[in-house]
C-alpha positions as CSV (number, residue, x, y, z in Angstrom):
1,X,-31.9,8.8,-31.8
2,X,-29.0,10.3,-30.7
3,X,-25.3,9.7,-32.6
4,X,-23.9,6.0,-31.8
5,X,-20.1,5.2,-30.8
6,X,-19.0,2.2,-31.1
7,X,-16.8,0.6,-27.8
8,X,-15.3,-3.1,-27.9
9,X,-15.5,-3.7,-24.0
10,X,-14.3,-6.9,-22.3
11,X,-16.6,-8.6,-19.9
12,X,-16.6,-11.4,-17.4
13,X,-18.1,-15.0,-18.8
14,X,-20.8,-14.4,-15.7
15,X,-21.6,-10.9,-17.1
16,X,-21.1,-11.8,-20.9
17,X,-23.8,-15.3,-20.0
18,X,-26.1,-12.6,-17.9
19,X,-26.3,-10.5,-21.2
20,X,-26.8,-13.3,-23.5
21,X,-29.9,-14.5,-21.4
22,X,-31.5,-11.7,-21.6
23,X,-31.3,-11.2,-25.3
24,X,-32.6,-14.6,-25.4
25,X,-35.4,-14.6,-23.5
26,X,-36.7,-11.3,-25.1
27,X,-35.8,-9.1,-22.3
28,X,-34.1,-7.1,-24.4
29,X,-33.6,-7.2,-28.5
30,X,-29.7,-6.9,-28.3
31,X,-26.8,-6.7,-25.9
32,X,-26.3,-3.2,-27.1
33,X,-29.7,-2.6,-25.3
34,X,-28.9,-4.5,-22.0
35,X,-25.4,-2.1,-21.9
36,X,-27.7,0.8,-22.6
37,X,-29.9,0.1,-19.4
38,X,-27.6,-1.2,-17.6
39,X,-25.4,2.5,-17.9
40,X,-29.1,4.1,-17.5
41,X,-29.3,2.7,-13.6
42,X,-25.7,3.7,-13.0
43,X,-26.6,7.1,-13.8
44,X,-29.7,6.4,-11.9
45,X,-28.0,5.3,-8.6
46,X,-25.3,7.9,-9.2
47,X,-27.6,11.0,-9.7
48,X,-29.8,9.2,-6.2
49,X,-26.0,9.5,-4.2
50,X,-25.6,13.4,-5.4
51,X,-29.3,13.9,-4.7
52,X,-29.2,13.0,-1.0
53,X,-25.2,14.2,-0.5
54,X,-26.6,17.8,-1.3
55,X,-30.1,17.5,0.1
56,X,-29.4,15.5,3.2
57,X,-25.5,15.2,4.4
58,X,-25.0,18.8,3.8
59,X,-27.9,20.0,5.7
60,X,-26.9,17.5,8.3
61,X,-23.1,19.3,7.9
62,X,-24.6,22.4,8.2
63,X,-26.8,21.9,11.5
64,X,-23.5,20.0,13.1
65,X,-21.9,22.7,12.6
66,X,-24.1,25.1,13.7
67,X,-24.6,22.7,17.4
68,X,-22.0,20.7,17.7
69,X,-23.8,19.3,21.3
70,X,-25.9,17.4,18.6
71,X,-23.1,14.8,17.8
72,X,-22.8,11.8,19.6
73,X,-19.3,10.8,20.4
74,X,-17.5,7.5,18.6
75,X,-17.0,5.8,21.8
76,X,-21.0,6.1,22.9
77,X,-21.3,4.7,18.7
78,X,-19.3,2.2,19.2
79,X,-20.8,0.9,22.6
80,X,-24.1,1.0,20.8
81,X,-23.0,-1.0,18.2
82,X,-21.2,-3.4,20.1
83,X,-24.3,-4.0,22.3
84,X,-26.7,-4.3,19.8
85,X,-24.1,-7.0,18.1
86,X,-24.4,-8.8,21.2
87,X,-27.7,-8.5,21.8
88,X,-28.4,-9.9,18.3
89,X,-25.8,-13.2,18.9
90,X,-27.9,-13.9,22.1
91,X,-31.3,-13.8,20.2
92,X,-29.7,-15.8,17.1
93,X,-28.4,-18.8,19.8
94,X,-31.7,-18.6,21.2
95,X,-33.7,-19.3,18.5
């Protein structure tokens, strides 16, 4: 096992109770260990955003770029969003 440091971290009663539960029902052997994979999806999730920022919004960068005729413009977004809102209120009073 790699070298432990020690932190004193404050926590919200929510997260401190959400931590405590899961010691006590086994989930985990200590709160050390909830921290621990807790950190380990963070990194998780945060390695996931790099991963598609470099394999996916660059490539879509690049090809914008390259033909800008492929972008749609803001007003024609906005339109499209504003009638699909609508169009969602209607079916949600009709149901």
């Amino acid at each position: 096992m790699a070298a432990v440091e020690k932190r004193t971290v404050s926590l919200p009663a929510e997260q401190a109770s959400y931590i405590d539960a899961q010691v006590a029902t086994g989930t985990y052997a200590s709160a050390s260990e909830v921290v621990r994979a807790g950190l380990r999806a963070l990194q998780e999730r945060d390695a996931a955003v790099e991963r598609w920022l470099r394999e996916e919004v660059v490539l879509t960068y690049d090809a914008m770029q390259t033909d800008p005729s492929r972008a749609i413009p803001a007003t024609r977004v906005l339109q499209n969003l504003r009638e699909h809102h609508a169009k969602r209120l209607r079916a949600k009073r009709g149901a």
